[in-house]
FITOR-468358 format. One record per residue (C-alpha): residue number from 0; residue in three letters; x negated, y, z. Coordinates in steps of 0.25 Angstrom, whole numbers, padded with zeros to 4 digits. Example, Ala and Ser with C-alpha at 12.3 -4.5 7.8 and 13.67 -1.06 7.14 Angstrom:
# residues 2
0;ALA;-0049;-0018;0031
1;SER;-0055;-0004;0029
//
This chain:
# residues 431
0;UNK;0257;-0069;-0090
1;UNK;0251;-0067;-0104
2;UNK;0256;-0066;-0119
3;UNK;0249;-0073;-0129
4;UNK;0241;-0062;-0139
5;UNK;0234;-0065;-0152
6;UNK;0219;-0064;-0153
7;UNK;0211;-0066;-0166
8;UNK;0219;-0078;-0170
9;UNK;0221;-0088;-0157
10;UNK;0234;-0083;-0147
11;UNK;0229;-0078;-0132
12;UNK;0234;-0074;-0122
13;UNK;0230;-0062;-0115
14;UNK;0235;-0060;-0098
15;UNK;0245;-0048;-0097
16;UNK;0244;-0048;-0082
17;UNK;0232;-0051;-0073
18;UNK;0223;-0046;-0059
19;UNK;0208;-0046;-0058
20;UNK;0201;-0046;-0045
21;UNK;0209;-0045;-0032
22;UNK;0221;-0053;-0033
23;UNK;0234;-0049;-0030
24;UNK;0240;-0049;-0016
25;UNK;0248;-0061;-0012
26;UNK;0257;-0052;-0004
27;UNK;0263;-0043;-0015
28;UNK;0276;-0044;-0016
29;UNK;0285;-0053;-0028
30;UNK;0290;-0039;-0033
31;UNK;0277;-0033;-0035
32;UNK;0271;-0045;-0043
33;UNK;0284;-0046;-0052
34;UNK;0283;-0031;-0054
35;UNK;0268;-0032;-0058
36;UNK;0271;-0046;-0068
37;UNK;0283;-0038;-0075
38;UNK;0273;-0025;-0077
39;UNK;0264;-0034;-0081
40;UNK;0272;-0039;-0090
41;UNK;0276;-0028;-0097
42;UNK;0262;-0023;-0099
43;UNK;0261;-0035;-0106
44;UNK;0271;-0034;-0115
45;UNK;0269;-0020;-0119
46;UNK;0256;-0023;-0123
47;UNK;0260;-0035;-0130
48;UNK;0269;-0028;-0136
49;UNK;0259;-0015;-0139
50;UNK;0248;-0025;-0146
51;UNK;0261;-0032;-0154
52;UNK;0264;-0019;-0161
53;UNK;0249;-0015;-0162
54;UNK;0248;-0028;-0170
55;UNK;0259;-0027;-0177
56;UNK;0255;-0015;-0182
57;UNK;0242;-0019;-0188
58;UNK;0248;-0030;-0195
59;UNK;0259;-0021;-0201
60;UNK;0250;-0011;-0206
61;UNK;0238;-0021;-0213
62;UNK;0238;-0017;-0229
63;UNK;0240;-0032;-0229
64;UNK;0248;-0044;-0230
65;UNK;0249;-0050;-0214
66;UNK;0258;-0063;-0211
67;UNK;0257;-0073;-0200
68;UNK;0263;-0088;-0203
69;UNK;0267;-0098;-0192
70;UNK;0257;-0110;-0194
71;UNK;0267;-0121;-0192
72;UNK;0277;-0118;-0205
73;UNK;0268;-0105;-0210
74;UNK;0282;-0096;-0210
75;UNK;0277;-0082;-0207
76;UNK;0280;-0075;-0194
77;UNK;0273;-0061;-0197
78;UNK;0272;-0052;-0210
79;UNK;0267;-0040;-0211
80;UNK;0273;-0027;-0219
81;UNK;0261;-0027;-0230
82;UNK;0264;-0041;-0232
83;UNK;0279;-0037;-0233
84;UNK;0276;-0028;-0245
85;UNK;0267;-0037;-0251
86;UNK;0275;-0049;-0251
87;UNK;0289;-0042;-0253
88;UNK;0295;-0051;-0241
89;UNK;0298;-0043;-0227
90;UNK;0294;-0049;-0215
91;UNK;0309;-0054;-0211
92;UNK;0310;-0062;-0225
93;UNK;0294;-0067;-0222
94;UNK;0295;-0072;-0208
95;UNK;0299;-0086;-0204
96;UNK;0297;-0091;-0219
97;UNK;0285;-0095;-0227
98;UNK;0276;-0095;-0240
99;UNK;0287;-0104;-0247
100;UNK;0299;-0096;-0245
101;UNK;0292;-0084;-0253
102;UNK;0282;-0088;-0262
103;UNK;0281;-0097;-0274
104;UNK;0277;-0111;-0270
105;UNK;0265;-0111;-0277
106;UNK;0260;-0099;-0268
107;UNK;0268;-0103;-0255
108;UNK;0260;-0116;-0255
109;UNK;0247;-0110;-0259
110;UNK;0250;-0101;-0245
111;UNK;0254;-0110;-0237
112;UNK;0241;-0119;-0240
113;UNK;0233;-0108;-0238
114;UNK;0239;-0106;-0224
115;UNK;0238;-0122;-0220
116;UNK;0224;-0122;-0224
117;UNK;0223;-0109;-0216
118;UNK;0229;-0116;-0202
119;UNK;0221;-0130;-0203
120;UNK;0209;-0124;-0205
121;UNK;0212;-0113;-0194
122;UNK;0204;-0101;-0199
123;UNK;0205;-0089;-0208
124;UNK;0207;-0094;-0225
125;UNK;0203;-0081;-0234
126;UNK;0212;-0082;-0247
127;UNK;0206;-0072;-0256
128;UNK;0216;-0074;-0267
129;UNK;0230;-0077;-0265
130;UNK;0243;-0075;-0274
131;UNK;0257;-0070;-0270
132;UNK;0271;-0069;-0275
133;UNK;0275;-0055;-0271
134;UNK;0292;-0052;-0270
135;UNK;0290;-0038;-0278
136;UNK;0274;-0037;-0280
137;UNK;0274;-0051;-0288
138;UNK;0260;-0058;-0288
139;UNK;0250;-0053;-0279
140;UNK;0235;-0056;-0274
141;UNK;0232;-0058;-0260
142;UNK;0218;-0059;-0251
143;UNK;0224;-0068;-0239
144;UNK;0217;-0073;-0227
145;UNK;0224;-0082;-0217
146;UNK;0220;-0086;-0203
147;UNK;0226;-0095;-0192
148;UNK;0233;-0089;-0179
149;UNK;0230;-0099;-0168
150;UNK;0236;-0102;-0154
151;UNK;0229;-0105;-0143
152;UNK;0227;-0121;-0145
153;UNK;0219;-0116;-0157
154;UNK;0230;-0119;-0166
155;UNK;0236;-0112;-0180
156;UNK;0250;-0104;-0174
157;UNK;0249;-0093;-0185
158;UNK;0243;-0091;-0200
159;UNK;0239;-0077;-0201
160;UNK;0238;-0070;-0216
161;UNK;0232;-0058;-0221
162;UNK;0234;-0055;-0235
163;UNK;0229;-0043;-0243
164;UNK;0235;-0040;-0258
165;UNK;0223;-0039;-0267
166;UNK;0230;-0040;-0281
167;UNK;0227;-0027;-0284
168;UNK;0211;-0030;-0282
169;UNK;0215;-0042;-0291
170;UNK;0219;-0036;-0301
171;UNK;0209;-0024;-0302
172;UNK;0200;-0036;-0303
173;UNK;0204;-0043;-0314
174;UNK;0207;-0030;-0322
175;UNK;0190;-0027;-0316
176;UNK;0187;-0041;-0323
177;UNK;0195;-0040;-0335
178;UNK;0188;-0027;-0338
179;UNK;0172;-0032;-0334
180;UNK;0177;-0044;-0346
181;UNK;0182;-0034;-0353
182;UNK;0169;-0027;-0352
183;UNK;0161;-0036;-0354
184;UNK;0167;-0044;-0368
185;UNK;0164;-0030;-0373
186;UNK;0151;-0028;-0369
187;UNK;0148;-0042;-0375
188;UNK;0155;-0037;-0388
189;UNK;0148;-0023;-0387
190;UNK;0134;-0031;-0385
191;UNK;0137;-0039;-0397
192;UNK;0142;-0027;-0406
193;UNK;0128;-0020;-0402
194;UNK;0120;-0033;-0404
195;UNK;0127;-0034;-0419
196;UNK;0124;-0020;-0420
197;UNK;0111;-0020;-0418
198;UNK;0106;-0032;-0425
199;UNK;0115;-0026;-0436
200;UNK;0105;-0012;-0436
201;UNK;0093;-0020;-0434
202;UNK;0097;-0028;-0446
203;UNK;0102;-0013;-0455
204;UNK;0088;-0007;-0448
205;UNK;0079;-0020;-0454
206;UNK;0085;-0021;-0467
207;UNK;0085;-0005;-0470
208;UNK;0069;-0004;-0467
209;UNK;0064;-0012;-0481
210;UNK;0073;-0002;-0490
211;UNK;0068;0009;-0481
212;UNK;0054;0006;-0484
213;UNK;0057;0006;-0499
214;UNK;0063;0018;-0498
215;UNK;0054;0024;-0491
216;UNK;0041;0017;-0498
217;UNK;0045;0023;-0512
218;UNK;0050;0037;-0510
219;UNK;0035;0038;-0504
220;UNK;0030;0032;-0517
221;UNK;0039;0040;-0527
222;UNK;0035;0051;-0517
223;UNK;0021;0050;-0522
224;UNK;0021;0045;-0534
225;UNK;0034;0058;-0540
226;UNK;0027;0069;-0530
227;UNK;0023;0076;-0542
228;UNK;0035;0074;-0550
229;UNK;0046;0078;-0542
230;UNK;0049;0093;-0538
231;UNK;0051;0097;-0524
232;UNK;0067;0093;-0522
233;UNK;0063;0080;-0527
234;UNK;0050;0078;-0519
235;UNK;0059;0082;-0507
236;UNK;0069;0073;-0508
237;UNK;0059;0063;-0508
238;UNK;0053;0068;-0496
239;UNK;0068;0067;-0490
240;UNK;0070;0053;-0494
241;UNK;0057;0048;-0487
242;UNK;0058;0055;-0476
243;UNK;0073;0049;-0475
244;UNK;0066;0036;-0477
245;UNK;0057;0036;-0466
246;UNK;0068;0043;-0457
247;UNK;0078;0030;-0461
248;UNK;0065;0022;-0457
249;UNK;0063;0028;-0442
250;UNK;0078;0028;-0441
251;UNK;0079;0011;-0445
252;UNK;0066;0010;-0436
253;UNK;0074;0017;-0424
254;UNK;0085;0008;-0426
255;UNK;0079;-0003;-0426
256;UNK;0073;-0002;-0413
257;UNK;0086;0004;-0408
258;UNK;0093;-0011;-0412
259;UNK;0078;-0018;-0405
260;UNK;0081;-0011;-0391
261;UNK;0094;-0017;-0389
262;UNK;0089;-0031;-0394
263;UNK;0074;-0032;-0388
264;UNK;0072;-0040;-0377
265;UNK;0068;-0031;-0364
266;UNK;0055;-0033;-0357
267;UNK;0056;-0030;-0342
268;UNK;0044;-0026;-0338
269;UNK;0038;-0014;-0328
270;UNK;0037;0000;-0335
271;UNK;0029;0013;-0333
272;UNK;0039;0022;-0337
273;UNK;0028;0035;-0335
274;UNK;0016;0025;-0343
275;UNK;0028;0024;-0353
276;UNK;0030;0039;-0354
277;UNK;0017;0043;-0356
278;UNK;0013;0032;-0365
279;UNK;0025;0037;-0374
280;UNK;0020;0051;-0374
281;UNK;0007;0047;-0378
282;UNK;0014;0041;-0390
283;UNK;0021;0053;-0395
284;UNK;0008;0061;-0395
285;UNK;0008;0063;-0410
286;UNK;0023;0070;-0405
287;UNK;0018;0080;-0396
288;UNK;0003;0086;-0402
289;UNK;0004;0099;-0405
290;UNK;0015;0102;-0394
291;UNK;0016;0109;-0382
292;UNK;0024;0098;-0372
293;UNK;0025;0099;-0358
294;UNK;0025;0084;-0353
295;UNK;0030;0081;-0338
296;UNK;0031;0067;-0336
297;UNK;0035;0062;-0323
298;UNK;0030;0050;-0316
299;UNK;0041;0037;-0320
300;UNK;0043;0025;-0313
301;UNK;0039;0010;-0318
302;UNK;0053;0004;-0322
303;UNK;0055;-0011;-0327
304;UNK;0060;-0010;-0341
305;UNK;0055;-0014;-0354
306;UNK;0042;-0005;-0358
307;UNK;0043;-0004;-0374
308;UNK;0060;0000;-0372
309;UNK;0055;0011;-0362
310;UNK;0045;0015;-0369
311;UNK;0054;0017;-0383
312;UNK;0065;0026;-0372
313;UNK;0053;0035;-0370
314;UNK;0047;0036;-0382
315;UNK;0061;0041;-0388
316;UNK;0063;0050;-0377
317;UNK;0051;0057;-0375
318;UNK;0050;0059;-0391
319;UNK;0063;0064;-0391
320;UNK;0059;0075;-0381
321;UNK;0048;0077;-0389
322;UNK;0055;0079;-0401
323;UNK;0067;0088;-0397
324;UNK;0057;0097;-0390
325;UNK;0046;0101;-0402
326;UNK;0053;0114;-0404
327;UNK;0049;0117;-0391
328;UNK;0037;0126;-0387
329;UNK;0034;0117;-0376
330;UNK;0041;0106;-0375
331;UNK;0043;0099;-0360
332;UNK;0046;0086;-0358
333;UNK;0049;0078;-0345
334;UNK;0049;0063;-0342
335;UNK;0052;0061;-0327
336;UNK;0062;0051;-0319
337;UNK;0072;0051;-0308
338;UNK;0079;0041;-0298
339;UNK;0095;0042;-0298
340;UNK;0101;0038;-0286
341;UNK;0104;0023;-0292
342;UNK;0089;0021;-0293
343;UNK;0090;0022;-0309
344;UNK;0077;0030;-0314
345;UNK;0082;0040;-0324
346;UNK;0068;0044;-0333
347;UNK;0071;0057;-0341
348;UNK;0064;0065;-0353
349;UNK;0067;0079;-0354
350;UNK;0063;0090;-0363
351;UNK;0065;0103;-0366
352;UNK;0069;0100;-0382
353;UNK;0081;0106;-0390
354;UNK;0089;0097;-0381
355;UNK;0104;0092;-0384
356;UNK;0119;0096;-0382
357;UNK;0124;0088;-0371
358;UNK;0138;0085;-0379
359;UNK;0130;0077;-0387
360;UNK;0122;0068;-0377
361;UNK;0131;0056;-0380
362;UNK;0124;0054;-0392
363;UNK;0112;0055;-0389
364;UNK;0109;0042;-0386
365;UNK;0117;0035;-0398
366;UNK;0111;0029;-0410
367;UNK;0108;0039;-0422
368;UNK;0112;0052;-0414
369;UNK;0105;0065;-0416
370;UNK;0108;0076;-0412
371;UNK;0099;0085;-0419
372;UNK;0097;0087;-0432
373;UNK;0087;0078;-0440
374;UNK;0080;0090;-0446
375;UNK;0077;0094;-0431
376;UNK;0071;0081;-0424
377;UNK;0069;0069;-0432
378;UNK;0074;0057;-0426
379;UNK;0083;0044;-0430
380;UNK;0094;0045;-0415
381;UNK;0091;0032;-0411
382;UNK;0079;0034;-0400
383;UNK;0089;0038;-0389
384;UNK;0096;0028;-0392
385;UNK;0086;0018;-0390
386;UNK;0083;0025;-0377
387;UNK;0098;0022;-0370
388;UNK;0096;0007;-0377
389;UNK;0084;0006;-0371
390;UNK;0089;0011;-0356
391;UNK;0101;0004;-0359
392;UNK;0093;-0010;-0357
393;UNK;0085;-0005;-0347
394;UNK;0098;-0002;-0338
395;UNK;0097;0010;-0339
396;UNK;0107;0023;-0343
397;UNK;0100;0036;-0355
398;UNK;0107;0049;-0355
399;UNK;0103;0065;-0358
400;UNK;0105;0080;-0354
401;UNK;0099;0091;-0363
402;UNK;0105;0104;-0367
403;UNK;0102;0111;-0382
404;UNK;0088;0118;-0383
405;UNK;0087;0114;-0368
406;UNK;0081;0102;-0368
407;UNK;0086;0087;-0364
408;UNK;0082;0076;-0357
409;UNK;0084;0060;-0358
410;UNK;0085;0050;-0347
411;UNK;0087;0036;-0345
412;UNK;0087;0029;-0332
413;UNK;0083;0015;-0328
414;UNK;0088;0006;-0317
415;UNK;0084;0006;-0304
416;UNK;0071;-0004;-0307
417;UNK;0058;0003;-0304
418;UNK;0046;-0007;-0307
419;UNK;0043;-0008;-0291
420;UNK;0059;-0013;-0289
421;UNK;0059;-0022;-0300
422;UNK;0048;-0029;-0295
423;UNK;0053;-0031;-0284
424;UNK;0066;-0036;-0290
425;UNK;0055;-0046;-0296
426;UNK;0050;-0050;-0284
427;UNK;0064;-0053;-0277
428;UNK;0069;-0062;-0288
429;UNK;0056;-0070;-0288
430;UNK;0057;-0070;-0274
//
């Protein structure tokens, strides 16, 4: 005797009753072999019964959507309890009808297409994105997949469906896209306002140097010419106006090359940030005679970058730390590097200068902010800005830690893109 038992997705039968090996006695009497059939039969049954409920089960307690339609007139035989609560339907007013006694036609056809393409073609149809009209949840979004149940002639008996609601996923999606084009029209009108901008102080930058140099060209000529006329105020109010001159003239040259670093093309090319270093330090030797400086440069990588743009973040850098540290005795300064766990390098400068206050290190990046006096250190606060526009383009981040009269120190990192890696990045794409 045998029951018939679903396997994958074809109907077998598996034997409820059965001997191996010797057979039975002929001689056994008719009561015994009754007895031993209805046992049998039993066993059977419970354990039919026992794998029923276990399957139940499983299907009852899937998060999702699980029906089973008839192949002939595709009016559904079994309906799970998530499908219930999706749908709004219970199973009583589910089973024995159809798409079309539930759904709009539109969506009732669409189904039921979906399930005929599903049964000719006999195997499993994958419906990433599906509509439903819900009875108390309205619209919703589903994932479906659909396979055909067979019988044993390899013929389609039952449509089985799986359906998962993704309309939440959907919907964080779009609000995900909206935001990304959100993000990105103000980025284009942020890089057009900057563009503006810059072509706008280049212009201001330009047309202010030929007064400057008027100004500038005759207070030295009524400087010399009045130096025995006028009496000490008035020599030292000319002396204030051409030093302003000039400091109006660094200031406009600053700026200029603060609007060029955001507009200049960048040359990618391999750079030896330590030959960089020391090359800079020799350049600012007028800086340091007659000082006491404790150098400790530290071995740096080779990076790919563009060598003039790094070599003007150094130049700022390591004249800042030699500037907020000449009222120091002996002034240290350090220039080494470090590997964060991304594979950024972080390269540093630190001294031990009149440093900063920490609530301030917001600004200290920003076009024309100081904050010293000007009597104190000269300077026009455009250098470190230049330094994060220059890191900025290299893909790279700038920031600063420092503490008042104990010293700072600057770092700015670069990506992961040592010489010996890009050149193998080289390599591949020409491979």
């Amino acid at each position: 005797m045998s029951y018939p038992l679903k396997i994958g997705i074809v109907a077998k039968t598996v034997p409820t009753s059965g001997y191996f090996g010797v057979p039975p006695c002929p001689s056994k009497s008719k009561r015994s072999m009754r007895r031993r059939d209805i046992t049998d039969r039993k066993w059977a049954e419970k354990e039919t019964e026992e794998a029923r409920a276990f399957l139940d089960s499983v299907v009852e307690n899937i998060p999702n959507m699980i029906f089973v339609k008839e192949a002939k007139d595709l009016r559904f035989i079994r309906f799970n309890e998530a499908g219930e609560e999706l749908l709004g339907y219970s199973r009583e007013e589910l089973i024995g009808k159809n798409d079309y006694d539930f759904f709009p036609k539109e969506e009732a056809e669409f189904f039921t297409a979906k399930d005929r393409e599903v049964l000719k073609k006999g195997e499993l149809l994958d419906i990433p994105q599906e509509s439903v009209k819900t009875r108390y949840k309205g619209e919703r979004i589903l994932h479906t997949k659909k396979i055909p149940i067979l019988d044993q002639t390899g013929q389609p008996k039952y449509l089985l469906g799986i359906s998962e609601d993704i309309t939440e996923s959907k919907e964080a999606e779009e609000r995900i896209k909206r935001l990304n084009e959100a993000l990105k029209e103000h980025a284009q009108q942020l890089a057009a306002a900057n563009k503006e901008l810059e072509a706008f102080s280049y212009s201001v930058s330009h047309d202010l140097r030929a007064p400057l140099r008027h100004m500038d060209g005759f207070a030295e000529l009524l400087q010399k010419n009045t130096v025995q006329l006028l009496d000490e105020r008035n020599r030292h109010y000319l002396t204030v106006i051409l030093e302003s001159a000039k400091q109006m003239g660094r200031l406009i040259d600053d700026l200029l090359v603060f609007s060029r670093m955001g507009r200049a093309e960048m040359l990618n090319s391999s750079v030896n940030l330590y030959q960089l270093v020391k090359e800079v330090i020799q350049g600012l030797k007028p800086d340091t005679e007659g000082r006491d400086i404790a150098w400790q440069v530290s071995p740096l990588p080779k990076v790919a970058g563009d060598p003039s743009m790094l070599r003007l973040v150094f130049m700022n850098l390591i004249s800042n730390a030699l500037k907020y540290t000449r009222t120091r005795p002996q002034a240290r300064i350090e220039i080494g590097h470090y590997s964060e766990p991304t594979g950024e390098l972080v390269v540093f400068v630190r001294d031990n200068g009149v440093g900063f206050d920490m609530q301030y290190k917001e600004k200290l990046f920003g076009v024309f902010q100081r904050l010293h006096k000007a009597e104190e250190f000269e300077g026009t606060g455009i250098g470190l800005a230049n330094v994060r526009r220059i890191v900025q383009r290299h893909g790279g981040k700038t920031w600063a830690d420092g503490n008042v009269d104990e010293g700072a120190a600057f770092y700015f990192s670069l990506p992961n893109q040592t010489e010996e890696k890009n050149e193998r990045a080289k390599a591949h794409s020409i491979s």
